[in-house]
DSSP file (Angstrom, degrees, kcal/mol; ACC not computed):
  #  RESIDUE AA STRUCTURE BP1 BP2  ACC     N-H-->O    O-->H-N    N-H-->O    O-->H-N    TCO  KAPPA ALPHA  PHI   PSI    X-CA   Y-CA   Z-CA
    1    1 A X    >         0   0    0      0, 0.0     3,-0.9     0, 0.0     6,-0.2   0.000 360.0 360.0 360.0 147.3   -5.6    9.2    3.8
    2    2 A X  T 3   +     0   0    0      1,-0.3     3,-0.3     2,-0.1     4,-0.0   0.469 360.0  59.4 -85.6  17.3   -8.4   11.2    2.5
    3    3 A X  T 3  S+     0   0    0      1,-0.2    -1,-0.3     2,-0.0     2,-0.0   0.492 121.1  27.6-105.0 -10.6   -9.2    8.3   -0.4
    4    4 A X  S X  S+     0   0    0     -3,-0.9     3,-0.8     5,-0.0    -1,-0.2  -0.593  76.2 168.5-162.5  62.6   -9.7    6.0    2.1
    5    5 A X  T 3  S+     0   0    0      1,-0.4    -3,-0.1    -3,-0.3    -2,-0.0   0.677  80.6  52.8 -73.1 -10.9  -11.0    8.0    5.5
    6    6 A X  T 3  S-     0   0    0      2,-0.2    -1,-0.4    -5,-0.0     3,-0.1   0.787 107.1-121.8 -92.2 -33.2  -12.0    4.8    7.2
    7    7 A X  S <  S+     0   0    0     -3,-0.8     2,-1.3     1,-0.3    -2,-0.1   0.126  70.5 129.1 107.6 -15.4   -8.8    2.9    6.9
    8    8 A X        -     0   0    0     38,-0.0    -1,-0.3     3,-0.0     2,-0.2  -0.637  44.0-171.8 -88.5 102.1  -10.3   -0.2    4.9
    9    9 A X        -     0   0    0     -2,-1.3    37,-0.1     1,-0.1    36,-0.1  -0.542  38.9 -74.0 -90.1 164.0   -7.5    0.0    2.0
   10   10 A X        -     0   0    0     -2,-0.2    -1,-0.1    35,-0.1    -6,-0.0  -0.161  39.3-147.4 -47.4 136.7   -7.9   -2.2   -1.0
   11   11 A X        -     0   0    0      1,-0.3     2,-0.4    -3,-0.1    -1,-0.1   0.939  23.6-144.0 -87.0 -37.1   -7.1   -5.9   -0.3
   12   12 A X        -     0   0    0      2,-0.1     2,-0.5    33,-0.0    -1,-0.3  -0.931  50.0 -37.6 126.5-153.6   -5.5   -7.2   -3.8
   13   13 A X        -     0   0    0     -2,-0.4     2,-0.6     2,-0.0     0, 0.0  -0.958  56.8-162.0-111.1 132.5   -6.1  -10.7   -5.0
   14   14 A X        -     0   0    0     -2,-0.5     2,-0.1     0, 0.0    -2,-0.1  -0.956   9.2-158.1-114.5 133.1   -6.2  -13.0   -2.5
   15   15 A X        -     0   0    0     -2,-0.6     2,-0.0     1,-0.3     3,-0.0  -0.309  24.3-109.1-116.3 167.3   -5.7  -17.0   -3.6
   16   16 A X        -     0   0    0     -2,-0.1     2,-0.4     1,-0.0    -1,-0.3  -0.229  44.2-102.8 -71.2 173.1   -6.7  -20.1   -2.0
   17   17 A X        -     0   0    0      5,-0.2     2,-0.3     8,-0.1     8,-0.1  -0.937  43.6-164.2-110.5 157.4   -3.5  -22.2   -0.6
   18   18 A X    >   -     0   0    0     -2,-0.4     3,-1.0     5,-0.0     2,-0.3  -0.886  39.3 -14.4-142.8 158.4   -2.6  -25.0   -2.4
   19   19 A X  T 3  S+     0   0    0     -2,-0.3     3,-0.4     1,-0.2     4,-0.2  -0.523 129.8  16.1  49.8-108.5   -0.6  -28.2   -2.3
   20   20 A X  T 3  S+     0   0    0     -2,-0.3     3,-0.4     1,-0.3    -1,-0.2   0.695 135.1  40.0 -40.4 -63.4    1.8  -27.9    0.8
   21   21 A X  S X  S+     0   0    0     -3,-1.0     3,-2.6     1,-0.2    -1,-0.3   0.392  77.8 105.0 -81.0   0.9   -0.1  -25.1    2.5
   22   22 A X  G >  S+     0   0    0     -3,-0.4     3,-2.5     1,-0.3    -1,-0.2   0.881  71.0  69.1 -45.1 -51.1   -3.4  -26.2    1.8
   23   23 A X  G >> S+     0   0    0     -3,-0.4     4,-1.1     1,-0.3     3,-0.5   0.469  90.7  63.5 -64.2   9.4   -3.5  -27.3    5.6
   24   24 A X  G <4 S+     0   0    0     -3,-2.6     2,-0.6     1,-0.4     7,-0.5   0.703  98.5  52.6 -96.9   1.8   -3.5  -23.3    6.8
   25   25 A X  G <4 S+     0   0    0     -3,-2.5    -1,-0.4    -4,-0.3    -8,-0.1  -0.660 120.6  33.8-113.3  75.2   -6.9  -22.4    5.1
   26   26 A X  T <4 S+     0   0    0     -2,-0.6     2,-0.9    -3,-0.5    -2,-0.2  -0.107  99.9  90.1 179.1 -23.3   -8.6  -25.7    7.2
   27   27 A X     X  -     0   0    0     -4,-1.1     4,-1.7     1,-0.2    -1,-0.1  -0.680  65.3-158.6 -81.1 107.5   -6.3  -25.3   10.4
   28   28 A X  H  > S+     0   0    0     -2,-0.9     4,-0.9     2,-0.2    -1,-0.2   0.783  99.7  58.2 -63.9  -7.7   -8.3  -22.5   13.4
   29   29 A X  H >> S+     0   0    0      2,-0.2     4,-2.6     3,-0.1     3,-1.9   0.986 112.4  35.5 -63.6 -70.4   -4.4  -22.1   14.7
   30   30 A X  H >> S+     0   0    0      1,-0.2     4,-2.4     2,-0.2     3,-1.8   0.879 115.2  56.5 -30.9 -86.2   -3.4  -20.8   11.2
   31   31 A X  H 3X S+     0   0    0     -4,-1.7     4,-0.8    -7,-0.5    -1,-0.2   0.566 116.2  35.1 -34.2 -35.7   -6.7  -19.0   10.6
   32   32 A X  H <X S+     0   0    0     -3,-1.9     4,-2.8    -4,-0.9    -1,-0.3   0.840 110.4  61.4 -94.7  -4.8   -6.2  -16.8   14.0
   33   33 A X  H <X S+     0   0    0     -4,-2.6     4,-0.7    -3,-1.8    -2,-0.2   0.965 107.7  41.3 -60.4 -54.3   -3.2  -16.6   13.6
   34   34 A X  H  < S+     0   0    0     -4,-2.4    -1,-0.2     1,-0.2    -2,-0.2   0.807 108.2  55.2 -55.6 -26.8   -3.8  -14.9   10.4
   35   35 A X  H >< S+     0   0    0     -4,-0.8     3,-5.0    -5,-0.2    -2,-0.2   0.910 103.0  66.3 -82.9 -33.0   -6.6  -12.7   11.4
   36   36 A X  H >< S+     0   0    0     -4,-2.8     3,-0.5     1,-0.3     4,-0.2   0.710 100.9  49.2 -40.2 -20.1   -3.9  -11.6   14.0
   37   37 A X  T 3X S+     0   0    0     -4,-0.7     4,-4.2     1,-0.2    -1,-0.3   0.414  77.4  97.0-109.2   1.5   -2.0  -10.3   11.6
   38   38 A X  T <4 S+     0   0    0     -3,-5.0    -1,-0.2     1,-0.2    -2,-0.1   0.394  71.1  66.2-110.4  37.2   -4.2   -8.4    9.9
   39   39 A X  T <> S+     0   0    0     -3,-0.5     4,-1.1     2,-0.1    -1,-0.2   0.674 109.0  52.1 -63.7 -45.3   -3.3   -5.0   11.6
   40   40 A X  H  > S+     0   0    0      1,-0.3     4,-1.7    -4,-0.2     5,-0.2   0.895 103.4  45.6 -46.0 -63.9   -0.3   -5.6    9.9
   41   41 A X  H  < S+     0   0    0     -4,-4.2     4,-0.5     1,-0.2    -1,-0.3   0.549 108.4  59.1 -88.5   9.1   -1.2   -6.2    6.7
   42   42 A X  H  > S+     0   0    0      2,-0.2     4,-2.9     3,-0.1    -1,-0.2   0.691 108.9  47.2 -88.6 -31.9   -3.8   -3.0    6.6
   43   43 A X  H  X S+     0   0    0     -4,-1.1     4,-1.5     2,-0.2    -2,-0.2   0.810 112.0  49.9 -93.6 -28.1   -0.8   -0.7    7.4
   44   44 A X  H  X S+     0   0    0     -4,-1.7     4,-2.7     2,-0.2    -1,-0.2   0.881 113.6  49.0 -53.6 -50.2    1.3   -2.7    4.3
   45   45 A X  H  > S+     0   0    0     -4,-0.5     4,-0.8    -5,-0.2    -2,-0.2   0.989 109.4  51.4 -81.0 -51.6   -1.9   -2.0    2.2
   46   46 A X  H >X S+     0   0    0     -4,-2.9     4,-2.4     1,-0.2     3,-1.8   0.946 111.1  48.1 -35.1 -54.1   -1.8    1.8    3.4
   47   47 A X  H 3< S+     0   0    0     -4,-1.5     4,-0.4     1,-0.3     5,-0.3   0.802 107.1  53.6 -61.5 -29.4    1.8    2.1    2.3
   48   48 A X  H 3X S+     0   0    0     -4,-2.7     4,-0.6     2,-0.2    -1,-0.3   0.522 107.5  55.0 -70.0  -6.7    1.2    0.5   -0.9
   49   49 A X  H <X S+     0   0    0     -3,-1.8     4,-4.0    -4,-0.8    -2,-0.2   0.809 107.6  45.6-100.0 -33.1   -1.6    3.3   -1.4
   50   50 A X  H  X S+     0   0    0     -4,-2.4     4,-0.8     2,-0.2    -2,-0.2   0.398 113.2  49.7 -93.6   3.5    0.6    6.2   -0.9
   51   51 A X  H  > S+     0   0    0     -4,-0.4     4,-2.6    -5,-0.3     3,-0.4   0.730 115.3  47.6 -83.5 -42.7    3.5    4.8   -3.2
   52   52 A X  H >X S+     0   0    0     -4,-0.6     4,-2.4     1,-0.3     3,-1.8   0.947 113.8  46.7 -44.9 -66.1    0.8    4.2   -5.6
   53   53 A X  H 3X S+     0   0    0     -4,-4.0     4,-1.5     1,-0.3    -1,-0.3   0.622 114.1  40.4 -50.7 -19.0   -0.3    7.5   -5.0
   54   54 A X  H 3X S+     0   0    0     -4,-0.8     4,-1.1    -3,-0.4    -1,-0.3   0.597 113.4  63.8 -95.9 -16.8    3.2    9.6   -5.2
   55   55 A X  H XX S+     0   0    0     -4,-2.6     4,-1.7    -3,-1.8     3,-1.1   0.998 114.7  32.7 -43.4 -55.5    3.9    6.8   -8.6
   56   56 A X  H 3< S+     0   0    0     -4,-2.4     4,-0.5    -5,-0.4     3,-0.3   0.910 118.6  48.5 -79.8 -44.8    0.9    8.6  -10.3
   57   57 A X  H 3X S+     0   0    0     -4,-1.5     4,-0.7     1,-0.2    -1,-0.4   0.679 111.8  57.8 -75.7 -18.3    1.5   12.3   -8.7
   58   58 A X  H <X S+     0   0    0     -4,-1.1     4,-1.9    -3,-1.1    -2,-0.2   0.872 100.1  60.6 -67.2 -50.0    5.5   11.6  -10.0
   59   59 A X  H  < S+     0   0    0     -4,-1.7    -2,-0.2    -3,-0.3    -1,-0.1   0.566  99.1  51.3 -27.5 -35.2    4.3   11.2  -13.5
   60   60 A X  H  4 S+     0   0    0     -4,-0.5    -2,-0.2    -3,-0.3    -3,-0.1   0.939 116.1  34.6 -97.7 -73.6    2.9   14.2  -13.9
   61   61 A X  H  < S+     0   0    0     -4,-0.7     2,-0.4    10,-0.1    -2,-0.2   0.278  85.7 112.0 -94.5  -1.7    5.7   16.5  -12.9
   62   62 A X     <  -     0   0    0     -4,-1.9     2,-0.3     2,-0.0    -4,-0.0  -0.707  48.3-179.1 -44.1 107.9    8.6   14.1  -14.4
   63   63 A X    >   -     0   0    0     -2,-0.4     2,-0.8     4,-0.1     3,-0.6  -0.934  39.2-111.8-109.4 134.3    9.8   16.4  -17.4
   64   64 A X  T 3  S+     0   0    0     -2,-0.3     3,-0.1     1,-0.3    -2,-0.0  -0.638 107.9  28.5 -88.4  81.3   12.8   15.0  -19.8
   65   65 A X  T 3  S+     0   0    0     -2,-0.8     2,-0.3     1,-0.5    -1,-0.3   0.632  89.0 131.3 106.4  52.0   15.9   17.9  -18.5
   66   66 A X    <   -     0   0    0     -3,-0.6    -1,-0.5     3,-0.0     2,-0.3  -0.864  67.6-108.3-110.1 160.3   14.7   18.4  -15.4
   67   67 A X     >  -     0   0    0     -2,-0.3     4,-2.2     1,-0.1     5,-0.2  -0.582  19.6-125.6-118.4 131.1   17.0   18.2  -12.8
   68   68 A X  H  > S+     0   0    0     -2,-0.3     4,-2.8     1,-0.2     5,-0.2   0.946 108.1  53.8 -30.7 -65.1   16.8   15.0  -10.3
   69   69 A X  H >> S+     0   0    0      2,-0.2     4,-2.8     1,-0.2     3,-0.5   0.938 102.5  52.3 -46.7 -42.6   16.5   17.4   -7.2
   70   70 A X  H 3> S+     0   0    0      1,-0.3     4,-1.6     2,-0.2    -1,-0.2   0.792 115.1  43.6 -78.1  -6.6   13.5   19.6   -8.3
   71   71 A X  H 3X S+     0   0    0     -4,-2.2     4,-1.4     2,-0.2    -1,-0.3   0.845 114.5  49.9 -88.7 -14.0   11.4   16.5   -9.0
   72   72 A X  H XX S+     0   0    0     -4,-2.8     3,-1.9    -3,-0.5     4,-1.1   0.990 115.7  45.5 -84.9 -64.8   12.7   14.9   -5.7
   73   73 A X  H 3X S+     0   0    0     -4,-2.8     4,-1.8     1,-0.3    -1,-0.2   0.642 113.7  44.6 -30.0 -53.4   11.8   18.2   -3.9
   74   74 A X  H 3X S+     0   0    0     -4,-1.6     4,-0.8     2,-0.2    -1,-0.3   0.717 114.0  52.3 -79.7 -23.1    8.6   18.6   -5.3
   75   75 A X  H XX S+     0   0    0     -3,-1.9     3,-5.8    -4,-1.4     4,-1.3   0.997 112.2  45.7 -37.6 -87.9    7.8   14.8   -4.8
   76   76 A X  H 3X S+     0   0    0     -4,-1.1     4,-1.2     1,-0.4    -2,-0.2   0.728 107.7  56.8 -52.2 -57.2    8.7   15.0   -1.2
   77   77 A X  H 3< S+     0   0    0     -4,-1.8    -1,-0.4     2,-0.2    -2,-0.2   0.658 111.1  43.5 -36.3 -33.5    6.7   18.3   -0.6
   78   78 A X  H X< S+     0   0    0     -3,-5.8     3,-4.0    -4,-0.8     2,-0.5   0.889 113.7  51.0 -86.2 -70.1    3.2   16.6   -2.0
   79   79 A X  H 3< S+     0   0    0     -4,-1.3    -2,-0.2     1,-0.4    -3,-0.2   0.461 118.3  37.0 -84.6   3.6    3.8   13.2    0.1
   80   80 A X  T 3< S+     0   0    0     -4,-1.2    -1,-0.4    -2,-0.5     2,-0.2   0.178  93.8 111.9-126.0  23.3    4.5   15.2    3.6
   81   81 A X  S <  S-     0   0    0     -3,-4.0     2,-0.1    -5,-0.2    -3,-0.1  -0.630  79.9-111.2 -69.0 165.7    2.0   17.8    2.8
   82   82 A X        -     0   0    0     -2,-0.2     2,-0.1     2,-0.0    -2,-0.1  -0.485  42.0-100.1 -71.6 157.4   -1.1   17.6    5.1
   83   83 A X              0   0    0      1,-0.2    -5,-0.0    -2,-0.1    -1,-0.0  -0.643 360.0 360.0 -88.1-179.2   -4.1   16.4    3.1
   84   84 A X              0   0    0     -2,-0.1    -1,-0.2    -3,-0.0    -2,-0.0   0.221 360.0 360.0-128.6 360.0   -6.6   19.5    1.9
């Protein structure tokens, strides 16, 4: 995406573990296990950036008696354009 041309998408909030899980943030198994995973969860955080983005780009061209197809069309036309 061209908002993010390096690939390092937004992370979120990320919490401590607590009670039960407490032992994965103190365990190195857990801990690579997790960094293993976090190909994964950068390609989750991409997809969450382009729903965001088609939310906000839906907003604008949502009109009250406009017909379900021409916003799906026009939807579907920004999110598989190429970007500029």
């Amino acid at each position: 995406m061209d908002l993010f041309p390096k690939g390092d998408f937004p992370k979120g909030q990320i919490c401590e573990y607590i009670g039960m899980n407490a032992y994965r943030s103190s365990s190195a198994e857990m801990r690579e296990s997790d960094r293993q995973m976090s190909s994964i969860l950068n390609e989750h955080r991409e997809a969450a950036e382009v729903h965001r983005t088609a939310r906000k780009y839906l907003r604008t061209i949502a009109q009250p008696g406009e017909l379900m197809i021409d916003i799906v069309e026009k939807l579907e036309d920004k999110v598989v354009a190429p970007s500029p």
